[in-house]
Biopython code that builds the backbone (N, CA, C, O; Angstrom):
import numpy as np
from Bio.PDB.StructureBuilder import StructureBuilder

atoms = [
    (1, "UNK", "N", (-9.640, -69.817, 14.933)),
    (1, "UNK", "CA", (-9.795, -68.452, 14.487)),
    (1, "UNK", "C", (-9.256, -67.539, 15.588)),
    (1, "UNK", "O", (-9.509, -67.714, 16.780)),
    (2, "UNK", "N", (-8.421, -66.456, 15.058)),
    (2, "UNK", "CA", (-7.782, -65.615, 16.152)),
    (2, "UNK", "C", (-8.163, -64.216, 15.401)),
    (2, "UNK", "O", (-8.701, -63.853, 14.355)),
    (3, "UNK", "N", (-7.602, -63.686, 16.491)),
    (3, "UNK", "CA", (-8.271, -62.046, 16.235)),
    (3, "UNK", "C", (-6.799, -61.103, 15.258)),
    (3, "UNK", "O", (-5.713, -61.680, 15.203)),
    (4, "UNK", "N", (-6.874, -60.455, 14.944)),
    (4, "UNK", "CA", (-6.169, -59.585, 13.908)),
    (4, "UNK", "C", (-4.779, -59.157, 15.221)),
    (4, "UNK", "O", (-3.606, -59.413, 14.951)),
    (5, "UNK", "N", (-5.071, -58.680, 16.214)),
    (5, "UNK", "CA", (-4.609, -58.002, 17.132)),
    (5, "UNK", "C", (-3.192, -59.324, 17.455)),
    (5, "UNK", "O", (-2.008, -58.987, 17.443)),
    (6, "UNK", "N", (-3.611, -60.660, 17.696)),
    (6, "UNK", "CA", (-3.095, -61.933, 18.258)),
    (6, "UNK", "C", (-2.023, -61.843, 17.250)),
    (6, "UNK", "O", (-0.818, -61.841, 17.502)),
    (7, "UNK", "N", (-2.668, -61.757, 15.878)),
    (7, "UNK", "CA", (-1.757, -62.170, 14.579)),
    (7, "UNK", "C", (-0.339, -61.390, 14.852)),
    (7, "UNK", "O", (0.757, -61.867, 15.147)),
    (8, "UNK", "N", (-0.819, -59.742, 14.611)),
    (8, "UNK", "CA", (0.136, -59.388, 14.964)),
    (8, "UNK", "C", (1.374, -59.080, 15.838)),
    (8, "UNK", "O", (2.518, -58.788, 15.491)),
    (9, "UNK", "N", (0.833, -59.225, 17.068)),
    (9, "UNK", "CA", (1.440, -59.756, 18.016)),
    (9, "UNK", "C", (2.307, -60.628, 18.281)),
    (9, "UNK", "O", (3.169, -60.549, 19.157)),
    (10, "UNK", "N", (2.068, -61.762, 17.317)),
    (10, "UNK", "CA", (2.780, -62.997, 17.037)),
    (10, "UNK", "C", (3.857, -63.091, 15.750)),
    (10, "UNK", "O", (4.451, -64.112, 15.402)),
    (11, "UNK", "N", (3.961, -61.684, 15.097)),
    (11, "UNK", "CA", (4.678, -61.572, 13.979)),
    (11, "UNK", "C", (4.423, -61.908, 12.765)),
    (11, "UNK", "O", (5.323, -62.034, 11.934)),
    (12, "UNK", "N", (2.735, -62.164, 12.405)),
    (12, "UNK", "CA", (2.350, -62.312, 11.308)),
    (12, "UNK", "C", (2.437, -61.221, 10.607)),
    (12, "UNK", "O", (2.426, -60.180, 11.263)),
    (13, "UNK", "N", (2.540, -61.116, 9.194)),
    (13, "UNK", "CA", (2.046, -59.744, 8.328)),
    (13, "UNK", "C", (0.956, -60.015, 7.303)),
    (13, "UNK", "O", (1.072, -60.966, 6.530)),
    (14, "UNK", "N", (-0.247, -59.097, 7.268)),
    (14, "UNK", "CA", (-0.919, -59.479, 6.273)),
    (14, "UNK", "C", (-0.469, -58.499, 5.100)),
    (14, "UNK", "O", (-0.108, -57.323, 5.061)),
    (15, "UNK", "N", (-0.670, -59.610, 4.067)),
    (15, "UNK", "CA", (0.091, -59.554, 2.485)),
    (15, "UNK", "C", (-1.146, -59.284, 1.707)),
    (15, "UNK", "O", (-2.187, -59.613, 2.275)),
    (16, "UNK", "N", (-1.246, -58.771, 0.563)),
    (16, "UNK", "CA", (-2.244, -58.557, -0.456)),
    (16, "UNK", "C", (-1.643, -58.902, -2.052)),
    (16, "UNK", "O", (-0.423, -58.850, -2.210)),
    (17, "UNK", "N", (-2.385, -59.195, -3.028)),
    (17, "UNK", "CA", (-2.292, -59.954, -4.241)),
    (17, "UNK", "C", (-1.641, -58.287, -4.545)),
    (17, "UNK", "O", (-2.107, -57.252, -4.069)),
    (18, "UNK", "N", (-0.066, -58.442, -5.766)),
    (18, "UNK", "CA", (-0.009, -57.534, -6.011)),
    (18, "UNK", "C", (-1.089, -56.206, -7.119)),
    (18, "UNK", "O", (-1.026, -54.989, -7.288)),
    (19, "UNK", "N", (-1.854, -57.164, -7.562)),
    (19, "UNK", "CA", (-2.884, -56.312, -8.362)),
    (19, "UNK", "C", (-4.149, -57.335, -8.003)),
    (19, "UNK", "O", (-4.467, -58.446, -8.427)),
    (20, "UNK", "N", (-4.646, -56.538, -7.140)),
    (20, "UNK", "CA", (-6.248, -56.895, -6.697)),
    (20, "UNK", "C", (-7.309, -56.485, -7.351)),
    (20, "UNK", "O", (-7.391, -55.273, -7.549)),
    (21, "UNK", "N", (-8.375, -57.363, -7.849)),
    (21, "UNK", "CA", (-9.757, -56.688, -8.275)),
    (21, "UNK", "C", (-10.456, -55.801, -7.251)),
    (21, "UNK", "O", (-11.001, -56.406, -6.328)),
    (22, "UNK", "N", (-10.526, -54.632, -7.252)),
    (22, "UNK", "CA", (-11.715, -54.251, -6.012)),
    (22, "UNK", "C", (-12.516, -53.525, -7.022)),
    (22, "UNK", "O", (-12.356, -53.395, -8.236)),
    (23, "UNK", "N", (-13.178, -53.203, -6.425)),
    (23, "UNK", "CA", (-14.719, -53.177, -6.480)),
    (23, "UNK", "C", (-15.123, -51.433, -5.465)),
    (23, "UNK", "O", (-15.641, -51.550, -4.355)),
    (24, "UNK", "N", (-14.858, -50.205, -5.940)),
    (24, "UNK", "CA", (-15.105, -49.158, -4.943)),
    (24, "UNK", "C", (-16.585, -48.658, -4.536)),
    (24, "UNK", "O", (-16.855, -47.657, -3.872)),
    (25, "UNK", "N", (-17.541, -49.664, -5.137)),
    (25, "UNK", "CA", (-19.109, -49.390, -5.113)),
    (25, "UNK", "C", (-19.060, -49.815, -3.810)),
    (25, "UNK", "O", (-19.365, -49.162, -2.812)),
    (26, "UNK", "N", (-18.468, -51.486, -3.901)),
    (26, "UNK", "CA", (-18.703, -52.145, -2.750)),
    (26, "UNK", "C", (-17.689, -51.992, -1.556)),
    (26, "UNK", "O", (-18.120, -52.326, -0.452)),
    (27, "UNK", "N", (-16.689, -51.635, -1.619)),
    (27, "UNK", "CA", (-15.793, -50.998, -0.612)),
    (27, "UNK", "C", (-16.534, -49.690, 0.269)),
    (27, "UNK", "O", (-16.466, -49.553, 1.491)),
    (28, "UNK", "N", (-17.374, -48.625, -0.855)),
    (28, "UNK", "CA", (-18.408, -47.975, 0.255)),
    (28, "UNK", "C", (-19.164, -48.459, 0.530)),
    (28, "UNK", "O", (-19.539, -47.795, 1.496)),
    (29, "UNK", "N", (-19.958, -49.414, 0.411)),
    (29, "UNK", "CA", (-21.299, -50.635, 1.103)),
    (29, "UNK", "C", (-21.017, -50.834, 2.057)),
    (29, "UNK", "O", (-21.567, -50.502, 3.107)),
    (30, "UNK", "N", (-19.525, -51.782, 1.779)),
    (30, "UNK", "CA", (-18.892, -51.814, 3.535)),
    (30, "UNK", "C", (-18.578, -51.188, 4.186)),
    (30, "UNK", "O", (-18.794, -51.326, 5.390)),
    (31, "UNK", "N", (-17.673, -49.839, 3.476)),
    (31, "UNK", "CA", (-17.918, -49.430, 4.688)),
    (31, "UNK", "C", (-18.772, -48.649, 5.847)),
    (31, "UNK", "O", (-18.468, -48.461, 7.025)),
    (32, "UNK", "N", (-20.134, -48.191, 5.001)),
    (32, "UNK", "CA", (-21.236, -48.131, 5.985)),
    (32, "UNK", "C", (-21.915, -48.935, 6.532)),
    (32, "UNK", "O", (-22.703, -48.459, 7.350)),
    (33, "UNK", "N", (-21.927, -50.447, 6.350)),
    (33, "UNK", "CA", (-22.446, -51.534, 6.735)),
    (33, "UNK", "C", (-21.476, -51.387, 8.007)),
    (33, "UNK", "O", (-22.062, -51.559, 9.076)),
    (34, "UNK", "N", (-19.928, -51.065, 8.108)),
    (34, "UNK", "CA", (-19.129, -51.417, 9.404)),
    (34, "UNK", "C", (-19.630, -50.052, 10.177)),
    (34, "UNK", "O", (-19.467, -50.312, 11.369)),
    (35, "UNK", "N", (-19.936, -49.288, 10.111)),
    (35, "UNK", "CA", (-20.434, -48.453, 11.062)),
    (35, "UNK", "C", (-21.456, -48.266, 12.374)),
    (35, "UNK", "O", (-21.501, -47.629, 13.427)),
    (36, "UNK", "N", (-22.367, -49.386, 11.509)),
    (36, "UNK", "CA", (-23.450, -49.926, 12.577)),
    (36, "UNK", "C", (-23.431, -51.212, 12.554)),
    (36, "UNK", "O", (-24.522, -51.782, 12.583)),
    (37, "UNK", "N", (-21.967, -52.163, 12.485)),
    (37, "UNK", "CA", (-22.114, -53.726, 12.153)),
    (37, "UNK", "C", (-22.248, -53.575, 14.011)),
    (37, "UNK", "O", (-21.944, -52.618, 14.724)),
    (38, "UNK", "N", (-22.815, -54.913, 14.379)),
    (38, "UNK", "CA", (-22.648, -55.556, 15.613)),
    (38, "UNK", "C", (-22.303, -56.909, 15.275)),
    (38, "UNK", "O", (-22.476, -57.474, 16.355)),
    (39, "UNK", "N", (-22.034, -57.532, 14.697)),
    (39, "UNK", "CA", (-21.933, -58.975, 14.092)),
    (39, "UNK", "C", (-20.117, -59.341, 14.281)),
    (39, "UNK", "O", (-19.484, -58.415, 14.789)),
    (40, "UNK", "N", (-19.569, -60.194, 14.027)),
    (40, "UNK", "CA", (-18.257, -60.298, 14.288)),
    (40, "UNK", "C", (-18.054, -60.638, 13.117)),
    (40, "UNK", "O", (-18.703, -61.519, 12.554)),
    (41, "UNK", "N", (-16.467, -59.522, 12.225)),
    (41, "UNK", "CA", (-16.388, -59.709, 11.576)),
    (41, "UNK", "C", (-15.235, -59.994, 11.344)),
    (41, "UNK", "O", (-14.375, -59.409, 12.001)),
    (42, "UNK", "N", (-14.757, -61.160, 10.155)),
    (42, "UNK", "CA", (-14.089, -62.129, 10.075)),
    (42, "UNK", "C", (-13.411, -62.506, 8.462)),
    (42, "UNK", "O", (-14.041, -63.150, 7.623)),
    (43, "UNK", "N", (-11.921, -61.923, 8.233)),
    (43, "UNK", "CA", (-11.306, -62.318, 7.026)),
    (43, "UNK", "C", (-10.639, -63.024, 7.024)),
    (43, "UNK", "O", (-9.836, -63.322, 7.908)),
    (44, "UNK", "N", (-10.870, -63.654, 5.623)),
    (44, "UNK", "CA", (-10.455, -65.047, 5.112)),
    (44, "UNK", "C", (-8.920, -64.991, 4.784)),
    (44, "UNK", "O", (-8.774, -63.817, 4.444)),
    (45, "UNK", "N", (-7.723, -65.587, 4.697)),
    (45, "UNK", "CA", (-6.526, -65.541, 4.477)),
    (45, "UNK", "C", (-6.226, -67.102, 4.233)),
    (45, "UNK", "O", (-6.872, -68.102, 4.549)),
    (46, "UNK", "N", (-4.595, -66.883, 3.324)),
    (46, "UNK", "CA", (-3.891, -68.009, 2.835)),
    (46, "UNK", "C", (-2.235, -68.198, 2.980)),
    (46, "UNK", "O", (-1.339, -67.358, 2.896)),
    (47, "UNK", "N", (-2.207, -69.087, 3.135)),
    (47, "UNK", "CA", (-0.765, -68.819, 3.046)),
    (47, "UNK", "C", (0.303, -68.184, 1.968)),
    (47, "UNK", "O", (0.158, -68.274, 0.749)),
    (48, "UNK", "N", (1.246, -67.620, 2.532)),
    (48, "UNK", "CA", (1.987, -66.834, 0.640)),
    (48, "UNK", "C", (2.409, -67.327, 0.247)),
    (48, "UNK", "O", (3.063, -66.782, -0.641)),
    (49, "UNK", "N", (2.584, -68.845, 0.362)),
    (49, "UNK", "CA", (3.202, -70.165, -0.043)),
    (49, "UNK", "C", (2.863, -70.373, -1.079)),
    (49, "UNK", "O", (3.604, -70.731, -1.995)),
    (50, "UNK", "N", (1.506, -70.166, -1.159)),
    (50, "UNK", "CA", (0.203, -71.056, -1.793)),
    (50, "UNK", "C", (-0.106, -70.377, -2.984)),
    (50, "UNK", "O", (-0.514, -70.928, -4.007)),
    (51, "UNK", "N", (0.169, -68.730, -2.786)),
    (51, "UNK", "CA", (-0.096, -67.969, -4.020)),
    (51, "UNK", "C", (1.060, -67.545, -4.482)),
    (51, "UNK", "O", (0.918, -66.442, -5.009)),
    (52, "UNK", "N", (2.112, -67.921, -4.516)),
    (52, "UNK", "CA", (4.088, -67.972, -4.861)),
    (52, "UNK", "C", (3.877, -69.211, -5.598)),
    (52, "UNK", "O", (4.298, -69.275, -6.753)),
    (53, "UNK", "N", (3.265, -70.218, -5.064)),
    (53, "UNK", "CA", (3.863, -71.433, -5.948)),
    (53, "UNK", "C", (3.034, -71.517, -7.238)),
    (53, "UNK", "O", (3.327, -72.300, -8.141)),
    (54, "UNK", "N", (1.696, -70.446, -7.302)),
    (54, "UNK", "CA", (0.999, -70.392, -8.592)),
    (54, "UNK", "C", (1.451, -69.530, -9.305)),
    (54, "UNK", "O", (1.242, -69.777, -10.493)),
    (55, "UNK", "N", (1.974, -68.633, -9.127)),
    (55, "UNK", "CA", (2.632, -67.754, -9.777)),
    (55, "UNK", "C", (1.666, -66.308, -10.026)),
    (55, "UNK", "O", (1.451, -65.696, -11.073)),
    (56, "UNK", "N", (1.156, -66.021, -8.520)),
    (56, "UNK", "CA", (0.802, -65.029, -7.970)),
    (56, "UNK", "C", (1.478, -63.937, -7.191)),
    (56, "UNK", "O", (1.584, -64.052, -5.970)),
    (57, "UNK", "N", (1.929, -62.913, -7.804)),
    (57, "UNK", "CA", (2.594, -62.113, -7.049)),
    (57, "UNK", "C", (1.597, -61.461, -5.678)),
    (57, "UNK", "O", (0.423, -61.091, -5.669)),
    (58, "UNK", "N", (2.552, -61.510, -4.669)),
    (58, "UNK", "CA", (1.678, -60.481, -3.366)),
    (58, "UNK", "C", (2.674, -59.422, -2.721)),
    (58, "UNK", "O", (3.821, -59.756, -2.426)),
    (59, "UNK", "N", (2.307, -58.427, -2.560)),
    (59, "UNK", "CA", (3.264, -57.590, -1.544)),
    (59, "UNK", "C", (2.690, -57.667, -0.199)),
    (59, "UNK", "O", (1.551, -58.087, 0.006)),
    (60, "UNK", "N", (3.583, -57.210, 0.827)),
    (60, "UNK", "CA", (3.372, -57.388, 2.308)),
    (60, "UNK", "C", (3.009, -55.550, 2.741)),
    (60, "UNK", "O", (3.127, -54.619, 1.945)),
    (61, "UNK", "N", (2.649, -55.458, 3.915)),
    (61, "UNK", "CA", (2.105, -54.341, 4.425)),
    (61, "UNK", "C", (2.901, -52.998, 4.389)),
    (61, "UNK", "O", (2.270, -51.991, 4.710)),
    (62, "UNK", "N", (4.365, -52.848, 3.995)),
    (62, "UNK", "CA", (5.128, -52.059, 3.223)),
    (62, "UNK", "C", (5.420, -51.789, 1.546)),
    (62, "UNK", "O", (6.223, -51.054, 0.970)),
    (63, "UNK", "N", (4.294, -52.818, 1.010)),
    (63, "UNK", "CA", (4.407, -52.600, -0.800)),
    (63, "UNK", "C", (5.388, -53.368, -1.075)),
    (63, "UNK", "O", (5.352, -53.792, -2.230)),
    (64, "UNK", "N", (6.583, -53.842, -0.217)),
    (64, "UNK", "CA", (7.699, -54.675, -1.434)),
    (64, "UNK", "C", (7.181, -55.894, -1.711)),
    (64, "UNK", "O", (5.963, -55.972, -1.549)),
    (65, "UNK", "N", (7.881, -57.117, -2.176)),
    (65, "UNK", "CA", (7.234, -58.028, -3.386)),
    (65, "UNK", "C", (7.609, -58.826, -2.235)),
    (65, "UNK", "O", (8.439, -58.471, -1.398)),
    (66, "UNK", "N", (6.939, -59.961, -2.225)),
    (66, "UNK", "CA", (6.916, -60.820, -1.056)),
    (66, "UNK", "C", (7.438, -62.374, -2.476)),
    (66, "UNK", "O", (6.647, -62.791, -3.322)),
    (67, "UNK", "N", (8.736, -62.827, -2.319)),
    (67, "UNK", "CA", (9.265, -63.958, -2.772)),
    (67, "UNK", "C", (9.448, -65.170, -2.044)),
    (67, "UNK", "O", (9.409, -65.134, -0.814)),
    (68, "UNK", "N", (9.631, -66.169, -2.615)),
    (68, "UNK", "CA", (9.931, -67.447, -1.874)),
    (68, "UNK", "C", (11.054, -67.662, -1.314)),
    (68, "UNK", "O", (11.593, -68.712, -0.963)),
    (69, "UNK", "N", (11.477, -66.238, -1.233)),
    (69, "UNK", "CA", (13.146, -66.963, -0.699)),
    (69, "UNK", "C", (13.289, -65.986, 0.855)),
    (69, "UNK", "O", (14.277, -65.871, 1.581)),
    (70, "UNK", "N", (11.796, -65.325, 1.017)),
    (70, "UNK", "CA", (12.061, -64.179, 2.276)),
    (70, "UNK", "C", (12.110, -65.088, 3.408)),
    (70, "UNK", "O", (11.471, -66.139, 3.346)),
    (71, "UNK", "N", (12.830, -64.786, 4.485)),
    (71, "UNK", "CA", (13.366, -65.389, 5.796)),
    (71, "UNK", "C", (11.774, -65.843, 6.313)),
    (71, "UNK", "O", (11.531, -67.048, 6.258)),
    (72, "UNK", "N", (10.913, -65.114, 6.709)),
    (72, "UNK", "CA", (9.797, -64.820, 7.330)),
    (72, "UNK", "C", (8.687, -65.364, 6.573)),
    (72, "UNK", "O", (7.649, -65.365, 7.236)),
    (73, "UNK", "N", (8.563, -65.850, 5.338)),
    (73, "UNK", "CA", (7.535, -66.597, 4.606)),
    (73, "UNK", "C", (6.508, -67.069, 5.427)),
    (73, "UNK", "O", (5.457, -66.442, 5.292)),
    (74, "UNK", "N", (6.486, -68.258, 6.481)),
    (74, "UNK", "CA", (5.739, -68.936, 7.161)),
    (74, "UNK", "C", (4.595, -67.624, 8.176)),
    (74, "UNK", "O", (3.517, -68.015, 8.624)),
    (75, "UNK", "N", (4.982, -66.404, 8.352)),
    (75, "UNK", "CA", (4.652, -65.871, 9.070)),
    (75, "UNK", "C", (3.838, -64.395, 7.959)),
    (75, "UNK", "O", (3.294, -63.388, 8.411)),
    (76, "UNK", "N", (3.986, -64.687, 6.781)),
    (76, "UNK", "CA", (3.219, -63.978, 5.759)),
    (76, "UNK", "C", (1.615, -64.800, 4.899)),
    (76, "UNK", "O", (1.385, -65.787, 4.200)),
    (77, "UNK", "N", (0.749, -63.520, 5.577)),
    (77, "UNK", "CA", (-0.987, -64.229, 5.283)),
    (77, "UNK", "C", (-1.250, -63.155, 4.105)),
    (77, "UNK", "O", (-0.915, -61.971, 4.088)),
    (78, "UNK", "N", (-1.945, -63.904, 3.119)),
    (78, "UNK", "CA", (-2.654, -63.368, 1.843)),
    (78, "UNK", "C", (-3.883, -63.044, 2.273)),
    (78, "UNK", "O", (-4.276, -63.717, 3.226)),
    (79, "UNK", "N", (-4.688, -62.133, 1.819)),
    (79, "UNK", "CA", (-6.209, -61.718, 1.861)),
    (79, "UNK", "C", (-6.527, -62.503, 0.990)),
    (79, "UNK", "O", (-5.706, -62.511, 0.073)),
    (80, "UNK", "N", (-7.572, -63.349, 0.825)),
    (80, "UNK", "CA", (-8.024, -64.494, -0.246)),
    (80, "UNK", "C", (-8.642, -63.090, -0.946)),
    (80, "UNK", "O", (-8.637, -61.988, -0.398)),
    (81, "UNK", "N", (-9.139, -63.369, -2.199)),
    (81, "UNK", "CA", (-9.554, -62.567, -3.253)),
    (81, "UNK", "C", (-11.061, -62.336, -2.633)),
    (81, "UNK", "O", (-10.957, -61.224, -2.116)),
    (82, "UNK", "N", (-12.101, -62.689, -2.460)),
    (82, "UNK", "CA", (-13.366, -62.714, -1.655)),
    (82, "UNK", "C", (-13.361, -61.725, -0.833)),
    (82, "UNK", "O", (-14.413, -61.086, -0.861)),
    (83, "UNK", "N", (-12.656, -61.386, -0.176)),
    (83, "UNK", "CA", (-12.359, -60.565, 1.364)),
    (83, "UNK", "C", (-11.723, -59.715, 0.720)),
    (83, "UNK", "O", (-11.657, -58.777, 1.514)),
    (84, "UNK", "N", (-10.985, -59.283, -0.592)),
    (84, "UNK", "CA", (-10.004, -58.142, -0.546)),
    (84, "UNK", "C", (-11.180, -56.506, -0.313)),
    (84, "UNK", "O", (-11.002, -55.472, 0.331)),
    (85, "UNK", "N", (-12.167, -56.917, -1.062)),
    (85, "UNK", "CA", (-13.104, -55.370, -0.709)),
    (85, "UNK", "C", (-13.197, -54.971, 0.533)),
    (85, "UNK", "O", (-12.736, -53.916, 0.969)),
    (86, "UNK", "N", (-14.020, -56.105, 1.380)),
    (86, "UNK", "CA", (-13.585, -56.189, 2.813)),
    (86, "UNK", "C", (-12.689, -55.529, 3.601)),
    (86, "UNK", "O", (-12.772, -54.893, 4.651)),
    (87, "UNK", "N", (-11.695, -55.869, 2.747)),
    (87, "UNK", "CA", (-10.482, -55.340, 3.792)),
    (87, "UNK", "C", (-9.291, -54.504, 3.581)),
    (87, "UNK", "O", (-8.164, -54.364, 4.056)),
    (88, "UNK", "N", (-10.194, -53.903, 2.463)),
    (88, "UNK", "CA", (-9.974, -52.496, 2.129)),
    (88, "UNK", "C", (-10.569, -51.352, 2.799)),
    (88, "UNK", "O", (-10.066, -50.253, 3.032)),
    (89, "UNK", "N", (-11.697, -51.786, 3.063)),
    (89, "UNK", "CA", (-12.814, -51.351, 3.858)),
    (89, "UNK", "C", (-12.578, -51.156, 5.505)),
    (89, "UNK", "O", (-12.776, -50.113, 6.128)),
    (90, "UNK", "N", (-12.252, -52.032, 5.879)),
    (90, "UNK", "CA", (-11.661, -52.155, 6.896)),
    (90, "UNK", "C", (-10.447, -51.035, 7.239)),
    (90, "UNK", "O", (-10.363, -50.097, 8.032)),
    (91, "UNK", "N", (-9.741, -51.500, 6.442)),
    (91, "UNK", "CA", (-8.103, -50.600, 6.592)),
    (91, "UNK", "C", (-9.293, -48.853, 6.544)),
    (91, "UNK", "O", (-8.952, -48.276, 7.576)),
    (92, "UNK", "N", (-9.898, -48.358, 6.149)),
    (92, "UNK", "CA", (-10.248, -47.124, 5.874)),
    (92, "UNK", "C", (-11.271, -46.662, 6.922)),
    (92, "UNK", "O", (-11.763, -45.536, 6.994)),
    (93, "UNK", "N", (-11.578, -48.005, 7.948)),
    (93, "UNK", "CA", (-12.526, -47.583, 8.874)),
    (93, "UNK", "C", (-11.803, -47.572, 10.312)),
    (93, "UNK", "O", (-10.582, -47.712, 10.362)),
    (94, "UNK", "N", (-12.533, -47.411, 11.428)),
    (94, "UNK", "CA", (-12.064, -47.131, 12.921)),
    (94, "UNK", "C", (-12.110, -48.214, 13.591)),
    (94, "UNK", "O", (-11.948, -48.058, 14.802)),
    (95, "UNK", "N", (-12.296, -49.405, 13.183)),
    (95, "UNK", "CA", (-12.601, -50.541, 13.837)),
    (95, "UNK", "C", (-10.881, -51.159, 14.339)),
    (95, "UNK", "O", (-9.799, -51.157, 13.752)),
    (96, "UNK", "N", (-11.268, -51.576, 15.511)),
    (96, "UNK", "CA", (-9.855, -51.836, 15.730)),
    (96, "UNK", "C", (-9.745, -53.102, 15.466)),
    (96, "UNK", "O", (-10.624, -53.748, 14.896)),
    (97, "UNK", "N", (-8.362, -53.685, 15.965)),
    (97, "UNK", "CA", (-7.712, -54.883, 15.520)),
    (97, "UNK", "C", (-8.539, -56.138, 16.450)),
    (97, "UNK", "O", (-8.540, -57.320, 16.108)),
    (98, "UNK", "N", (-9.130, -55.676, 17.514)),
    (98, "UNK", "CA", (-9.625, -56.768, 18.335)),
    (98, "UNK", "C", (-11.083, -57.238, 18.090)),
    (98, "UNK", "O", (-11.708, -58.117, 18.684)),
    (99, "UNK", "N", (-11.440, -56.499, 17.150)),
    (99, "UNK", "CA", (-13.064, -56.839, 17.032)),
    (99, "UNK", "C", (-12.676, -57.761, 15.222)),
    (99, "UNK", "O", (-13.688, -58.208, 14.681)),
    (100, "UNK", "N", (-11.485, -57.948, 14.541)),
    (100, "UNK", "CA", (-11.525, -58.237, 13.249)),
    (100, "UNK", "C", (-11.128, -59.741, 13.252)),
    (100, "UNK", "O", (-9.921, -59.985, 13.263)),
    (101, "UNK", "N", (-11.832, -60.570, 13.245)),
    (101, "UNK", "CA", (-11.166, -62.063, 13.338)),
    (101, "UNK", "C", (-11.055, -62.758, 11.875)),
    (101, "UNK", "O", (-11.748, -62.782, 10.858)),
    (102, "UNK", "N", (-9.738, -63.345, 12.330)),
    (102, "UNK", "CA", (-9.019, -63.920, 11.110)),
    (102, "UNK", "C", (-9.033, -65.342, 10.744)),
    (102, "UNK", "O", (-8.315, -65.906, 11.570)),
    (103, "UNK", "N", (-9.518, -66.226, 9.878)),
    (103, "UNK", "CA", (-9.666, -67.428, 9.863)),
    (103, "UNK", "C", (-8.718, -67.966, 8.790)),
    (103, "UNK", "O", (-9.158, -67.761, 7.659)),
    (104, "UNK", "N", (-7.602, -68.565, 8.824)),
    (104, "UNK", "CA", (-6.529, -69.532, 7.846)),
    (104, "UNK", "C", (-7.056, -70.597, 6.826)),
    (104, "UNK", "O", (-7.199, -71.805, 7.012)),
    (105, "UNK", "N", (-7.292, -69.909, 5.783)),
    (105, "UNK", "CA", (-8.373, -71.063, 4.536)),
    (105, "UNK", "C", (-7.193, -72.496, 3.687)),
    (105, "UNK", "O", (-6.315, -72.268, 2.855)),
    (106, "UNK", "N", (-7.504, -73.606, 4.143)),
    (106, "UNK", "CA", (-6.212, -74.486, 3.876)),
    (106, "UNK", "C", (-6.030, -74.168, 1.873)),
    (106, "UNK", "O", (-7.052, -73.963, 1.219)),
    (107, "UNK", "N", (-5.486, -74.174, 1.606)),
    (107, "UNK", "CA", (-5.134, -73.829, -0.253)),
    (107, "UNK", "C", (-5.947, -74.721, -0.833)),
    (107, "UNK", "O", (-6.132, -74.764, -2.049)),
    (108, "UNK", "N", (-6.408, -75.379, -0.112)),
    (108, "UNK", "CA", (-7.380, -76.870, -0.756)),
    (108, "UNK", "C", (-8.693, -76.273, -1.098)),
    (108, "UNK", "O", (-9.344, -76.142, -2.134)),
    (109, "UNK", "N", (-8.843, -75.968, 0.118)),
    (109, "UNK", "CA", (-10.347, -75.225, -0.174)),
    (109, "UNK", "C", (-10.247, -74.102, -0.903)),
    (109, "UNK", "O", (-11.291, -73.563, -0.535)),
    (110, "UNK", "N", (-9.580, -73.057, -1.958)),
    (110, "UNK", "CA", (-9.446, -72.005, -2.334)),
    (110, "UNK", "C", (-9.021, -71.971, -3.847)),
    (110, "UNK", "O", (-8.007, -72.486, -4.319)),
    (111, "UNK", "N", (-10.064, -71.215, -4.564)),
    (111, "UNK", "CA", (-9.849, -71.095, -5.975)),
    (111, "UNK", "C", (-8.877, -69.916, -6.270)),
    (111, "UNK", "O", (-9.095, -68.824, -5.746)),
    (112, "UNK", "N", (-7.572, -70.143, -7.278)),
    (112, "UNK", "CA", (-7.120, -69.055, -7.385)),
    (112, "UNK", "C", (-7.519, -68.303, -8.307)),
    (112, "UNK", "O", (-7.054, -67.169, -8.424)),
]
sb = StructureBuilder()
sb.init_structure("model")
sb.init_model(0)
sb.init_chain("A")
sb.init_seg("    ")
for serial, (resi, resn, name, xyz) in enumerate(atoms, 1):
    if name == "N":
        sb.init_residue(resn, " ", resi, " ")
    sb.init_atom(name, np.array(xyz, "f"), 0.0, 1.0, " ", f" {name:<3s}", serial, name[0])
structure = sb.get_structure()
């Protein structure tokens, strides 16, 4: 598990499902729960491999369509569906990149 800050650093991009379920009840839950979290908090991700070969569209952190044929594939992470409220939540709060740790869920373990 590495921290959000490492990822990017290293040239990862995190990608999102192009049409996500969220949930805006629970996107404000979290994000007052992150205001006084002390706990370390930690999103789940997949490879864009994994949701390309099901025939899941995702865009990357500029909105365009993330395909199987982009140079950089190996270095593009999905928000698993579980975590997308999360980290919506996140993106809208002050928490920086070094307190957000990121854990790589193998496609095995993950329902699409």
């Amino acid at each position: 598990m590495k921290k959000l800050k490492q990822f990017r650093e290293g040239g990862f991009i995190v990608c999102l499902p192009q049409k996500p379920k969220l949930d805006t009840g629970v996107i404000n839950k979290l994000q007052c729960q992150l205001m006084c979290s002390t706990n370390n908090i930690i999103v789940h991700v997949a490879q864009a491999y994994d949701y390309l070969i099901r025939g899941i569209s995702i865009v990357d952190d500029n909105g365009d369509l993330v395909t199987s044929l982009d140079n950089d594939l190996e270095k593009k992470l999905v928000v698993v569906g579980s975590d997308l409220n999360l980290w919506y939540a996140l993106l809208q709060s002050d928490i920086e990149d070094e307190a957000i740790s990121i854990e790589t869920i193998p496609s095995r373990y993950m329902r699409f």
